[in-house]
N, C-alpha and C positions, 0 to 999 in steps of 0.2 A: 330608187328615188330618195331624194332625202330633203321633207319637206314639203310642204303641199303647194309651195309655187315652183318647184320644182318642173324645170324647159324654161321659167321666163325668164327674159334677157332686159335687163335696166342699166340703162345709162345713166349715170348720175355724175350732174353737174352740179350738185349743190358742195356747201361748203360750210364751215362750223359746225353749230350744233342741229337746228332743227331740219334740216335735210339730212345730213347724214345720218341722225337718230334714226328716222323717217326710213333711208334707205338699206339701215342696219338692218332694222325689224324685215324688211324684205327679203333680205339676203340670210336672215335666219329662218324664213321661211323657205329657204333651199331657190330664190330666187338667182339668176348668174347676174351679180350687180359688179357693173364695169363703172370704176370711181376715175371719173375725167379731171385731173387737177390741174393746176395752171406750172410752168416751172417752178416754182418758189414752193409749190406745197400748198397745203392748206393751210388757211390759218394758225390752225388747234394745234398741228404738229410743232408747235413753236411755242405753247403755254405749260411754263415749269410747275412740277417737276418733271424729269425726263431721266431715263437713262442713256439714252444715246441721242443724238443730234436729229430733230424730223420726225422723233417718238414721242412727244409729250402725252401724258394723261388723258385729255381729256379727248384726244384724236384715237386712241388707243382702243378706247369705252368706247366710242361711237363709228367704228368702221371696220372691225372685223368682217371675216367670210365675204371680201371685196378683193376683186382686183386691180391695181392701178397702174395709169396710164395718163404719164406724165405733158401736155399737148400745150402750143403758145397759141391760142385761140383766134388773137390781131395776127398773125401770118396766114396767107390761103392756105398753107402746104400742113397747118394745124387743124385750120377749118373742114377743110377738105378730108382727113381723116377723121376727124368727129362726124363729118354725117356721111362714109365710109362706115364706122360702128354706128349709126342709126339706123341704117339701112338695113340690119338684120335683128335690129333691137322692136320689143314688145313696148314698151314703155322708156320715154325720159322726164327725168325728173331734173327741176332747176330751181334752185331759190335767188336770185340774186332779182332786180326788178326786169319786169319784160322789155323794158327801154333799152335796157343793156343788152339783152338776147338781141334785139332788132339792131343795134350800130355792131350786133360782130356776124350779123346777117344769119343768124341762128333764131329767128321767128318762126312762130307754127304756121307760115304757107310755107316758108323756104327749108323745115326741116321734112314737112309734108309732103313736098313733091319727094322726096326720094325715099319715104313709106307713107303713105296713105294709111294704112293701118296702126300707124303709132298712136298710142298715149301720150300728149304730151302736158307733162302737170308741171303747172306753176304754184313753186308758194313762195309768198312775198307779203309786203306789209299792208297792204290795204286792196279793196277792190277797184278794179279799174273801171269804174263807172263810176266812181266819184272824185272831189275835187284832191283828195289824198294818193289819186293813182300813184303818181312820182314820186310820192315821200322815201325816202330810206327809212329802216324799220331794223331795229333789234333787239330784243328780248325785254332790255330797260323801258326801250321808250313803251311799247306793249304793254307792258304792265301798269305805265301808267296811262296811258289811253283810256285803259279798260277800268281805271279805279281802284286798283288794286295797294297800290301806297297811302291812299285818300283811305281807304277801307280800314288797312292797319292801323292809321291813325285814329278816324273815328274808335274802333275797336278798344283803343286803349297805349299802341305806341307813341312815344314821348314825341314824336314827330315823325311825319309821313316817310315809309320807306320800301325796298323794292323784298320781296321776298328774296331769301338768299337760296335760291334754286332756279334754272332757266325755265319756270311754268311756262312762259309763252313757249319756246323753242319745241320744248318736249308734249306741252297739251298737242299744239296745233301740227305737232310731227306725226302724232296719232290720228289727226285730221287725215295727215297727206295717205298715210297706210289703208287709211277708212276707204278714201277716194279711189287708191288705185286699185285696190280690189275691186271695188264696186266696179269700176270701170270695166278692167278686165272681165268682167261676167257680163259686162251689158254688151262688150265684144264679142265674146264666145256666142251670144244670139245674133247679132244685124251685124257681125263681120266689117264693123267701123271702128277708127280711129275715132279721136274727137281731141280736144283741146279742155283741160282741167284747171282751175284757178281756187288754188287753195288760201285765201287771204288771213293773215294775220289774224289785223284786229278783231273782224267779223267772227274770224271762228274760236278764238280766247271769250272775247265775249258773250257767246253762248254760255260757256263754264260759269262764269261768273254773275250774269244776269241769271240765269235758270233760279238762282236763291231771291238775288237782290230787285228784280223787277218789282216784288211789293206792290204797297195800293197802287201803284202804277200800271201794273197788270191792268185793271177796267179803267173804262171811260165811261164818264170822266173818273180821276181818280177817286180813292177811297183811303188814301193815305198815303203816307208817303214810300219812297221808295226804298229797299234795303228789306232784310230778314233781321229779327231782333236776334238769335238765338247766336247767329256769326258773329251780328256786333256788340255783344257784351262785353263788359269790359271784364265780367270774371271771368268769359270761354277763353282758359288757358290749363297749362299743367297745376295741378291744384298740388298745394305743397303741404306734404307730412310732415310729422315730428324728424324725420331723419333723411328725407329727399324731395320726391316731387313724383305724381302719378298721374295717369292719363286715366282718366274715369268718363264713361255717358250714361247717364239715366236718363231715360227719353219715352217711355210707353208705360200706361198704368201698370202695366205688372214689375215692372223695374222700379218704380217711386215706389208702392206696396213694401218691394223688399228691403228696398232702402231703408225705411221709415219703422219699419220692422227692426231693422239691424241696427240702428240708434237706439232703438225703444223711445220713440217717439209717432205711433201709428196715429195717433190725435191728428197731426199736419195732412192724412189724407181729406181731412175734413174742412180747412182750410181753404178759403175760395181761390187764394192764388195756386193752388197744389194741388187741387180736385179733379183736374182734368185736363185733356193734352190742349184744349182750345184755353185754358186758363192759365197754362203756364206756360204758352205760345205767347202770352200777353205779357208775362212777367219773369222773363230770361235770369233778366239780374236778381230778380229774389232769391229765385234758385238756386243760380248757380251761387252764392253769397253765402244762402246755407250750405251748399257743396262745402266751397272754401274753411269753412270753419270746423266742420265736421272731421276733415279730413286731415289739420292737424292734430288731432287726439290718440294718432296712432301709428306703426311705421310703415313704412311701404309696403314690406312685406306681411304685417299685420293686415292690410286693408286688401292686399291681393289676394290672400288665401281668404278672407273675409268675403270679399265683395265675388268671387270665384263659386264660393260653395252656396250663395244666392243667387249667382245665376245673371251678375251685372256686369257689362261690358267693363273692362280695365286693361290697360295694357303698361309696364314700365314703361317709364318716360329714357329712351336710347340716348346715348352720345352717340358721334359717329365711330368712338373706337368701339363701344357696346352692340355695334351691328355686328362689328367682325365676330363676336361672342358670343350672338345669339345662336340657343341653342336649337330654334325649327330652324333660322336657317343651315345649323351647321348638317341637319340632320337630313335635308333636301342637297347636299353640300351646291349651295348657290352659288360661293365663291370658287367656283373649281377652280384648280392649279394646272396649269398647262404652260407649256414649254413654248415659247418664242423664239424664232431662230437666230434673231438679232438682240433681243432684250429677256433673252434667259426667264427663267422662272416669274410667270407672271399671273396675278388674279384675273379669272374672266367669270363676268356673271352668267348667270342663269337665263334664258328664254321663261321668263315668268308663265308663260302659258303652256299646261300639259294637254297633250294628246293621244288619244289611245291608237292610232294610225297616223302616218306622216308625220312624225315627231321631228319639227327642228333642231339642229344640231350643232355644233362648234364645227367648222369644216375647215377653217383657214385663218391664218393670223391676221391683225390689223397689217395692212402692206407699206413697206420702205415704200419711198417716192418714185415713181416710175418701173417699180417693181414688175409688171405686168405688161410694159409697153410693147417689148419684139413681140411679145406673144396672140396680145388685141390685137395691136394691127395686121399679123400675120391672117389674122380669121377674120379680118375686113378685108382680105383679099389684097395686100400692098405688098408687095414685090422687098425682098432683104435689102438689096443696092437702094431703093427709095428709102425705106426706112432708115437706113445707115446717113443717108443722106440727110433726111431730117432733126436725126440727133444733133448730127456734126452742123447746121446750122442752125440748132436752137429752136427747129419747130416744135420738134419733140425733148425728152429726157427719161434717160432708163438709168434705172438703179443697177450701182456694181460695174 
């Protein structure tokens, strides 16, 4: 076994970032995740840089330990072999909207009659019980749905902007992992498929409400909405005499020490400072004194300082400073592993240890159609049809 979803069979129709992420994590769960592309590829396998043609970066990170199986989905002779591989599949997964699944006739009655027992999970940008069902949806527009640029702004950026990482794609790809386990177990008891709908904005929004509900939580309100502590304008890297450090003082025994290590213990006396409900009320006083305090010294001054008292701090990273870092070098997260097609390549880590079914690196992100003779062979389609299919473009196999 390798892997504790190890037997289960996922078809994955998704595409970019937050399915594929979604169906990575599966597949390093020792899941057998069968990656359905359209001819052209995915997306991602076309965003530079790249070393080879169809390998770009960010397809690379997000679809290992998959096999693929290149299919033109508007042809029957495409269709027809995707629910061929459904038919002995545990789980499919799809991001694109359901509207589109229903006009290539891949909806959950018509992928159902030919398993009953499937999972079939959607994620997409909104929930389909409301007036948003049909919108298109992706990562940009998410983030600002949800407020998240309006946030930054408030917060203290010179004007509203998107975070420069896919949160939506990757929060709500953790969604989709959440869902299809769960499912799966709710399978393993009542022996039923069912239909899953992982929405977008609904589920980033959790993330991001869980802080900022504020007096909006009760009824009627009790103030407004939003968490002080996020939207300060000094919660940022507070800057030394010779850099910038990530520091949190947040629980009376961490101000104590603090206040201690300035030599100034008086401000525990202080009604803005006294208490976690008084400086829940006064973010920016805080953290203002933070700011000031902390160019008086270097970074490494205030690390080994704020370290032997016992106060959260961490260096503030670049992204070449990741590659550097020494816990990760010492987990080696970035292992090195050999690509058949693009040579010596970094692959990360499965962030989560296991003391039994430990996931594993088991197969490279795959060339286009790399997998085709071989899925369909174990859907049961005959060489001469398969052959057929290439040479008219229903399918495409790598090599």
């Amino acid at each position: 076994m390798s892997g504790p979803l190890h037997g289960v069979r996922v078809l994955d129709l998704t595409t970019v970032v937050m399915g594929p992420y979604a169906t990575q994590i599966l597949a390093d769960f020792g899941a057998d995740v069968v990656k359905l592309e359209p001819p052209e590829g995915d997306l991602t396998r076309h965003n530079a840089p790249m070393r080879s043609k169809g390998m770009g970066h960010i397809f690379m990170n997000a679809n290992r330990n998959k096999r693929s199986v290149a299919l033109d989905l508007k042809q029957d002779a495409g269709r027809s072999a995707c629910l061929a591989i459904a038919k002995n599949a545990d789980v499919l997964v799809y991001n694109i909207r359901p509207q589109a699944m229903a006009r290539l006739r891949l909806s959950y009655e018509e992928v159902r009659a030919v398993n009953p027992r499937l999972l079939y999970v959607g994620a997409f940008g909104y929930s389909q019980r409301g007036p948003y069902a049909a919108k298109a949806a992706y990562d940009d527009l998410i983030q600002g749905a949800v407020g998240l640029p309006w946030l930054l702004h408030k917060a203290g950026a010179a004007s509203p902007r998107y975070a420069p990482a896919t949160l939506a794609d990757r929060s709500v790809g953790l969604h989709i992992v959440n869902a299809v386990c769960a499912a799966l177990y709710w399978r393993e008891k009542s022996g039923c498929g069912q239909r899953v709908d992982v929405p977008m904005f609904e589920s980033l929004l959790q993330t991001v409400m869980g802080e900022h509900m504020g007096g909006y939580t009760y009824l009627p309100p009790i103030g407004a909405p939003g968490y002080g502590r996020m939207l300060s304008k000094e919660r940022r890297p507070y800057e030394t005499s010779d850099g910038y450090i990530c520091v949190l003082v947040y629980n009376d025994k961490q101000w104590r020490a603090f206040f201690d290590l300035i030599g100034r213990p008086e401000l525990l006396a202080d009604p803005k400072f006294a208490t976690q409900e008084a400086r829940s009320r006064s973010f920016d006083s805080a953290n203002a004194l933070m700011a000031a305090q902390m160019k008086q010294r270097s970074t490494a001054e205030w690390i080994a300082a704020l370290d032997a008292a016992d106060i959260p701090v961490q260096r503030m990273n670049s992204l070449e400073d990741i590659f550097e870092d020494p816990h990760l070098a010492s987990l080696s997260y970035f292992d090195e592993v050999e690509h058949p097609s693009e040579g010596r390549i970094r692959s990360m880590a499965v962030p989560s240890e296991w003391s039994e079914s430990a996931p594993e690196y088991r197969h490279h992100a795959p060339r286009l159609g790399e997998h085709t003779r071989e899925v369909l062979r174990e859907a049961g389609l005959a060489d001469a049809a398969i052959e057929q299919m290439i040479a008219s473009g229903a399918a495409r196999a790598a090599g």
